[in-house]
C-alpha positions as CSV (number, residue, x, y, z in Angstrom):
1,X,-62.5,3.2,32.3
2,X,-60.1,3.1,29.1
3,X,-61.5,6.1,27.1
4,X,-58.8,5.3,24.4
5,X,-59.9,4.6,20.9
6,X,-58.8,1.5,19.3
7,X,-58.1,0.9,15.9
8,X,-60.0,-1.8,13.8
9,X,-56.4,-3.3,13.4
10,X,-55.6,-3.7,17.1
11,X,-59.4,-5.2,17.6
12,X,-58.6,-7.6,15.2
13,X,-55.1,-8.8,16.9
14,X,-57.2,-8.7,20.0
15,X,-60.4,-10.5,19.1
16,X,-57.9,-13.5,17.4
17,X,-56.2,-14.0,20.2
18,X,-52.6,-12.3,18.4
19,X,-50.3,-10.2,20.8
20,X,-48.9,-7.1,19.4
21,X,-44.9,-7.3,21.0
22,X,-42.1,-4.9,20.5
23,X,-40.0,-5.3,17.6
24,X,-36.4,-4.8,17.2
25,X,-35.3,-1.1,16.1
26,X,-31.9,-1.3,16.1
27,X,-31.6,-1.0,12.0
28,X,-33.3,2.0,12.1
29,X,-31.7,3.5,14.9
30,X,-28.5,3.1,13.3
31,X,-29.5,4.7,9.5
32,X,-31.6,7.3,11.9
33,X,-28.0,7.8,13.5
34,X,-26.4,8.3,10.5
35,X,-28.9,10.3,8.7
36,X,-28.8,12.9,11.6
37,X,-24.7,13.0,11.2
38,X,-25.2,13.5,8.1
39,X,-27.5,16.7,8.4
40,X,-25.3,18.1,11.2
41,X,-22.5,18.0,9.1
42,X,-24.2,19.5,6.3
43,X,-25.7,22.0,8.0
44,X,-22.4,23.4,9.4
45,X,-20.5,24.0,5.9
46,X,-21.6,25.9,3.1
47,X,-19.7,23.9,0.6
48,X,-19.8,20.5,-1.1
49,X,-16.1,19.7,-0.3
50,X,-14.8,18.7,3.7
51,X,-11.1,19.2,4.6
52,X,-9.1,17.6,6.9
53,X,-5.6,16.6,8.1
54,X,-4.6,13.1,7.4
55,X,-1.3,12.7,8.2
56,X,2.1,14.2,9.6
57,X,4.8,16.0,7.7
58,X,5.2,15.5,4.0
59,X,6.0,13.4,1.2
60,X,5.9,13.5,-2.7
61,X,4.6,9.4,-3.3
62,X,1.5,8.6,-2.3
63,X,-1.9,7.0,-3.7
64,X,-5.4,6.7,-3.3
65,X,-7.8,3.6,-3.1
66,X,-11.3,3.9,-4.5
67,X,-12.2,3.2,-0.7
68,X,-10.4,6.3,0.5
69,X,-7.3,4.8,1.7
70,X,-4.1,6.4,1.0
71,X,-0.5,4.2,0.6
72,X,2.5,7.0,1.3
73,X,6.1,7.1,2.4
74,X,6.0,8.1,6.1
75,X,8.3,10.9,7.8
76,X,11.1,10.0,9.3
77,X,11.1,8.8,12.9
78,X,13.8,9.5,16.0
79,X,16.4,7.1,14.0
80,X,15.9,8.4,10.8
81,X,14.1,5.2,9.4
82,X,10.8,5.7,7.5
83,X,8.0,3.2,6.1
84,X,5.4,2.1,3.8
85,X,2.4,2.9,5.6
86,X,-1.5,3.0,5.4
87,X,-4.1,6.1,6.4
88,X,-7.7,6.4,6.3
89,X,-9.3,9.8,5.1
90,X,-12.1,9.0,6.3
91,X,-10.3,8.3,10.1
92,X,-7.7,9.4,12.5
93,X,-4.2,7.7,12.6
94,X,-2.6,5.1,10.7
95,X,-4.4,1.8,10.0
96,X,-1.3,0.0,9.0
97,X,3.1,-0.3,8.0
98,X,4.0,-2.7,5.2
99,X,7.1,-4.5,5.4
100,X,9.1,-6.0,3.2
101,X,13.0,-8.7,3.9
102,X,15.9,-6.7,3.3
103,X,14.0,-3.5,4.2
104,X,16.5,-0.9,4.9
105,X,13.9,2.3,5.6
106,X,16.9,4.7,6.5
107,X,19.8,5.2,4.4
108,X,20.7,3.5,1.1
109,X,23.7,4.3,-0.6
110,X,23.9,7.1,1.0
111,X,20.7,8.5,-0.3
112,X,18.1,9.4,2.1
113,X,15.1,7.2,2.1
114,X,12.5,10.6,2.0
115,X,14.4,11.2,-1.8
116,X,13.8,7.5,-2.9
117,X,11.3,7.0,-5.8
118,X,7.9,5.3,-4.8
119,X,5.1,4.1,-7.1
120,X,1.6,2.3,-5.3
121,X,-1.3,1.0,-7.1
122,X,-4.5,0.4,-5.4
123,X,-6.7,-2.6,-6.8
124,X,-10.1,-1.6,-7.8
125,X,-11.3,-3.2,-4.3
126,X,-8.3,-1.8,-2.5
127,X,-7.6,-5.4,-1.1
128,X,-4.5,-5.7,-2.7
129,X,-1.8,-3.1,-3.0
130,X,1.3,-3.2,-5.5
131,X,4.1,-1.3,-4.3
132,X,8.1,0.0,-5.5
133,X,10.3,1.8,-3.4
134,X,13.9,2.2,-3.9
135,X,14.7,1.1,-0.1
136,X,13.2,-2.3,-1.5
137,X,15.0,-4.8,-3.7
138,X,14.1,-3.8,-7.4
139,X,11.0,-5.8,-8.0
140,X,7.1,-5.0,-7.8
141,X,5.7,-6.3,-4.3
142,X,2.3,-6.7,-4.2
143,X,0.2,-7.0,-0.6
144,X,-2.9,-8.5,0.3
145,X,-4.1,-5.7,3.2
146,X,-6.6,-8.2,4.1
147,X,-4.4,-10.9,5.6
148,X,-2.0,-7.9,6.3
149,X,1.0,-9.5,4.8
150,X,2.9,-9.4,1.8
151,X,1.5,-12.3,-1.0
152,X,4.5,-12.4,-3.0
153,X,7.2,-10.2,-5.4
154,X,7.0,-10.0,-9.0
155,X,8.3,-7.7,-12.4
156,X,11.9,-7.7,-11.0
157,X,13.0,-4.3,-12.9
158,X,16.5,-2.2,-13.6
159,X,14.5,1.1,-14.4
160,X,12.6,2.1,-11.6
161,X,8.4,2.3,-12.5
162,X,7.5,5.8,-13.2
163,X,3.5,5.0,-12.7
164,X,1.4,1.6,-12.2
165,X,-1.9,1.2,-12.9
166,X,-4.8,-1.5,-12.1
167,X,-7.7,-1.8,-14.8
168,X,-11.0,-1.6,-13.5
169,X,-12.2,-4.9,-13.2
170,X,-8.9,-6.3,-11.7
171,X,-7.7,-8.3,-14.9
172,X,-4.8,-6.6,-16.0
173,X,-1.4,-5.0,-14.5
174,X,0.6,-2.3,-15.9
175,X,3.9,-1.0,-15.4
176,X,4.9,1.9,-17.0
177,X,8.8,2.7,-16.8
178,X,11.1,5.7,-18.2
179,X,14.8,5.4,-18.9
180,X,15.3,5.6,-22.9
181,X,15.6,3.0,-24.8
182,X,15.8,0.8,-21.4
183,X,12.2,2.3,-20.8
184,X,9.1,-1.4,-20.9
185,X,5.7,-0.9,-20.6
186,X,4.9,-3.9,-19.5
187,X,1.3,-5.5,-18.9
188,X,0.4,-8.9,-16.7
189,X,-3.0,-10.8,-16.9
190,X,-4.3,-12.0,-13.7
191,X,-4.0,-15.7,-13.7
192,X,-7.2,-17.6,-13.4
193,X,-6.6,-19.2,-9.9
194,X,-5.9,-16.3,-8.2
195,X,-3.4,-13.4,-7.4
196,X,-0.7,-12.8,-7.0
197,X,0.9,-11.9,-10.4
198,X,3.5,-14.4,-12.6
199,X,6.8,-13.2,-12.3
200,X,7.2,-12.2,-15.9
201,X,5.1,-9.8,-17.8
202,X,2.2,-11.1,-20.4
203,X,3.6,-9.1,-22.8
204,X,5.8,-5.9,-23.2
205,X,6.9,-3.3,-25.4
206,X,9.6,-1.2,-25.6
207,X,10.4,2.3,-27.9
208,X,6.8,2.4,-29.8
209,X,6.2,1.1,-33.5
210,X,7.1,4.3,-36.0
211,X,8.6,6.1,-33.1
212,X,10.5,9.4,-34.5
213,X,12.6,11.7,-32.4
214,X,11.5,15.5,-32.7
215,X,15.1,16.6,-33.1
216,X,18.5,15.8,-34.7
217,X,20.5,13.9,-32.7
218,X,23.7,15.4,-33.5
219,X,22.6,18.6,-32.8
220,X,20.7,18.7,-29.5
221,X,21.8,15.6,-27.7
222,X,19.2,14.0,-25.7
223,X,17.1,16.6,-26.2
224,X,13.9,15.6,-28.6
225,X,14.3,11.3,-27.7
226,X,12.3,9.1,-26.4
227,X,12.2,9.5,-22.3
228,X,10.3,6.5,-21.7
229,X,6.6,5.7,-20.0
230,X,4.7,8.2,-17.6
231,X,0.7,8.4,-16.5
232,X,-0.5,5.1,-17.4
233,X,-4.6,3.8,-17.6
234,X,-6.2,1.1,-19.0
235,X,-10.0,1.7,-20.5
236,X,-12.7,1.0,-18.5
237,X,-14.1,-1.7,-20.6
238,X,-10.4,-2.8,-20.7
239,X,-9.4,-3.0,-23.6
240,X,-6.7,-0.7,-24.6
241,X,-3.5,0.7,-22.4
242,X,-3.4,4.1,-22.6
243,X,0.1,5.4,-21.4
244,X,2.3,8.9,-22.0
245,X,5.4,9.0,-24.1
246,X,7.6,11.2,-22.4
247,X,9.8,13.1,-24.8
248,X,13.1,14.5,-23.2
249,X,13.4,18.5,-23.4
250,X,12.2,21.4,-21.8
251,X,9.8,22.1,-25.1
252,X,9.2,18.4,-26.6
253,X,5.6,17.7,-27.3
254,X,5.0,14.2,-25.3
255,X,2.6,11.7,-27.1
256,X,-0.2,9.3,-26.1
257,X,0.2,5.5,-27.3
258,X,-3.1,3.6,-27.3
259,X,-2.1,-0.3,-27.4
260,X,-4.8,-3.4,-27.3
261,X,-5.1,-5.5,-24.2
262,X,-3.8,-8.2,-24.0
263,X,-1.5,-8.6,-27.1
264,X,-0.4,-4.6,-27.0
265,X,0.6,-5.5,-30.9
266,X,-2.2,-2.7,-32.1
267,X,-0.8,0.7,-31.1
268,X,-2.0,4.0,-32.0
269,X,0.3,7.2,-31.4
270,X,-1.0,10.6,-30.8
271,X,1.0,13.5,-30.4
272,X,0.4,16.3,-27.8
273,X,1.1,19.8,-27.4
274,X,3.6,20.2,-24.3
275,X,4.2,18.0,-21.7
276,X,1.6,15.4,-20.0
277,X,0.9,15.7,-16.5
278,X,-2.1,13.0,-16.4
279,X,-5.1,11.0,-18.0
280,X,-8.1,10.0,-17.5
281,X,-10.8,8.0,-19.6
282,X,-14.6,8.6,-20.1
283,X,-16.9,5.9,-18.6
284,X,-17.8,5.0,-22.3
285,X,-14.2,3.7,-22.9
286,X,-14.1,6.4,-26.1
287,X,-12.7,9.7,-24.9
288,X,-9.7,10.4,-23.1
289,X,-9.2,13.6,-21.1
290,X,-5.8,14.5,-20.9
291,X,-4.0,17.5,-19.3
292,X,-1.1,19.1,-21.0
293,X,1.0,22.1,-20.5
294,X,-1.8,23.1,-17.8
295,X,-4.5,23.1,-20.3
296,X,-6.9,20.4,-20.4
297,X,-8.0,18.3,-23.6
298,X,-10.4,16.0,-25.4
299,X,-8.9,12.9,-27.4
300,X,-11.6,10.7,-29.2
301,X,-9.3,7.6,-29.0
302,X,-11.0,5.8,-32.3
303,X,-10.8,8.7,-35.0
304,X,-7.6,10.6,-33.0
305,X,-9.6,13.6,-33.2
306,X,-8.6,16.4,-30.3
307,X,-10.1,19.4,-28.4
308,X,-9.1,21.8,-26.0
309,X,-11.6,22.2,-23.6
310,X,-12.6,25.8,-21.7
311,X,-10.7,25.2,-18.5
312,X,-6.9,24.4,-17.4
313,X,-5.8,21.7,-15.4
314,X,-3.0,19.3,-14.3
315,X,-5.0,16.6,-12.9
316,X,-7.6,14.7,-14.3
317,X,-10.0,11.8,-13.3
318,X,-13.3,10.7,-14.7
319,X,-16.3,10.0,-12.7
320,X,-16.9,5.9,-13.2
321,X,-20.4,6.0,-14.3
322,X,-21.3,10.0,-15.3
323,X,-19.7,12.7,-17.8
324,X,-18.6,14.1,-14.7
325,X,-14.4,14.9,-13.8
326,X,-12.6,16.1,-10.7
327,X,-9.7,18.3,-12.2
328,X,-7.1,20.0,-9.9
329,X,-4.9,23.3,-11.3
330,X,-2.5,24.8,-9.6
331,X,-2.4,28.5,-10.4
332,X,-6.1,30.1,-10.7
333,X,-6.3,33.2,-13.2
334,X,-5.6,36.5,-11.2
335,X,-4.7,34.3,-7.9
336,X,-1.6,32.9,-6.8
337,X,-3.9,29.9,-5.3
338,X,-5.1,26.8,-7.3
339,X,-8.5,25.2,-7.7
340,X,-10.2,21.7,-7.1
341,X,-13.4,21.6,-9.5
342,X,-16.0,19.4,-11.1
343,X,-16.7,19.6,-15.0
344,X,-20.1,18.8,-16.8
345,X,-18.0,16.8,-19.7
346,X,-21.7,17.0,-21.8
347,X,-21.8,21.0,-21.4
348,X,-18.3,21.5,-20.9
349,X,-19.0,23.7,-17.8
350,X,-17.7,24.1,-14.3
351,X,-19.1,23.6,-10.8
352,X,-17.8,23.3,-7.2
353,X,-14.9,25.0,-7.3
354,X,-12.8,25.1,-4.3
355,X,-9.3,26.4,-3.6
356,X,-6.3,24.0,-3.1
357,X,-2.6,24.0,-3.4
358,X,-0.3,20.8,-3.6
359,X,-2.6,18.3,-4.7
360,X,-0.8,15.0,-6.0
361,X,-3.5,12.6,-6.4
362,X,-7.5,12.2,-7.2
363,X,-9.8,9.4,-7.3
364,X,-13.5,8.9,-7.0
365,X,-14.8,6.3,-4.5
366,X,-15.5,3.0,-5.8
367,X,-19.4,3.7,-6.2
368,X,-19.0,7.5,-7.6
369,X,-20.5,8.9,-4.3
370,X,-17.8,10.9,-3.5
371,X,-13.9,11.9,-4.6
372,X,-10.7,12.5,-2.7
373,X,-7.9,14.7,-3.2
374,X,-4.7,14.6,-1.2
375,X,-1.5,17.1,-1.3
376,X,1.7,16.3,-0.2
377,X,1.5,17.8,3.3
378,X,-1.7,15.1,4.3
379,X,-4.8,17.9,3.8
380,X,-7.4,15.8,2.4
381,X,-10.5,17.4,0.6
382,X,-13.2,15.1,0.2
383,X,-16.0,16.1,-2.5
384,X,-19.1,14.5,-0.9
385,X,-22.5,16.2,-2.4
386,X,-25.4,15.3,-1.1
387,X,-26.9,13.4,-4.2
388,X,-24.7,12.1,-7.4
């Protein structure tokens, strides 16, 4: 005798003649999987930020997608030769080498490739890569990681590009380089059709409108003149290229020129104290944070007006969506170590530190979820709260 109480529900299904059959629980399983990852992992750290070792040896070029991939300049191999290649933070091992015709990847002019200049930039989808490397002929090559192959060259160049930079929605190209008076910032428009990018640039610019030197010529040389382009970044709501003007000299004073997208005829120059070491705009599109001579600052880009903010730092990058920023310093008060934090850019204030030394890039994850950091010698620390 079934002594089992039924529901009215299954009475019903009975009484109608319905069956009540398994159902498919794979979906769940598979959040349920993740989910209980997730609080393993959490429960075995008592920190926000995971480390790990990404890849061999060490390198002074490389970049990092919003997806957490990271474009570097590997070691050398048996023979010497080294290449463009592809890691995962988030995995174990390479995912990928880039090459290029006429690649030499060992020596070139007696140089050795590990002392070549590099430059990457990631497209906000981290689809498409544009890459310089001085083992490469002298032109911008830009790769579609999707089809794994290289789309096309473009921005052939005599001064080597000090920084490139992607805006946000994937409609403009910027290529920042140094060099003097030789020095372009040049900026492409994505054509309509489709990547990749026209050979020439949209438009370009060369020494800045007004430009002054901070010293006399005849007196200090080179010291005081224009260096050319550095740390480059175009608004979020893109419209205006924000890039550095280096200043030659151990004590120049580099400045920030703020130029309109597309035209780059409207340019606005601020002057810094010290040299810049990065920027960074505020989701709004109205602030810049920018770090100079190890101490961070506030630049409201439409009256020019300037802070310094409470902390140091050498790295900067904005959160995409909150007043939130990942900074990096290198030397910590009363420590020989540095620091990765977060900063509430509303109350100015400080949270989730975490010591780190050799950090060369930042970038939040395409969704603001989580951040990466990456030094030179492949540790990865990966800010990854439980809720942002």
């Amino acid at each position: 005798m079934d002594t089992r109480e039924r529901s009215p529900e299954l009475q019903t299904a009975q009484h109608s003649g319905q069956q009540i059959v398994p159902t498919a629980s794979r979906g769940l399983a598979v959040r349920s999987a993740a989910l209980v990852v997730r609080g393993l992992r959490d429960m075995a750290r008592d920190s926000n930020w995971l480390i790990k070792k990404v890849f061999p040896g060490s390198t002074p070029h490389l970049a990092i997608s919003a997806t957490g991939a990271v474009s570097l300049i590997s070691p050398p191999d048996h023979n010497g030769s080294q290449r463009v290649v592809l890691y995962d933070i988030e995995r174990t091992g390479p995912i990928l080498a880039l090459a290029v015709p006429q690649e030499s990847g060992g020596l070139a002019d007696g140089i050795a490739a590990k002392d070549l200049p590099a430059a990457f930039a990631w497209s906000p989808s981290a689809r498409h890569l544009v890459a310089a490397w001085g083992a490469w002929q002298p032109a911008l090559h830009i790769f579609d990681l999707q089809g794994k192959m290289l789309l096309s060259t473009f921005g052939d160049f005599k001064n080597f590009p000090a920084y490139l930079a992607w805006s946000g929605a994937g409609n403009f190209f910027a290529a920042a380089s140094s060099g003097g008076k030789g020095a372009r910032l040049r900026l492409w428009a994505a054509r309509p059709d489709a990547l990749p990018f026209a050979q020439s640039p949209t438009k370009e610019i060369g020494v800045p409108d007004g430009f002054e030197r901070q010293t006399y010529e005849a007196e200090f040389g080179e010291e005081g003149a224009f260096g050319g382009y550095g740390r480059t970044a175009f608004s979020p709501d893109e419209k205006i290229l924000a890039s550095v003007i280096e200043i030659r000299g151990d004590w120049a004073d580099d400045s920030i020129v703020l130029a309109d997208v597309p035209a780059l005829g409207t340019q606005n120059v601020y002057q810094a104290q010290g040299h810049i070491t990065d920027l960074t705009w505020t989701p709004d599109s109205r602030q810049i944070i920018y770090c100079a001579a190890g101490q961070a600052y506030k630049l409201d880009v439409e009256s020019l007006a300037f802070e310094a903010l409470p902390f140091g730092a050498e790295l900067c990058v904005c959160h995409p969506h909150l007043p939130l920023c990942i900074c990096y310093s290198s030397w910590l008060k009363n420590s020989a170590k540095g620091r990765l934090f977060l900063v509430d850019l509303g109350r100015q204030t400080m949270f989730d530190e975490y010591a780190a030394e050799g950090i060369v890039d930042l970038r939040w994850s395409v969704d603001g979820s989580k951040a990466y950091a990456m030094t030179r010698d492949g540790m990865a620390y990966i800010y990854d709260p439980p809720l942002i």
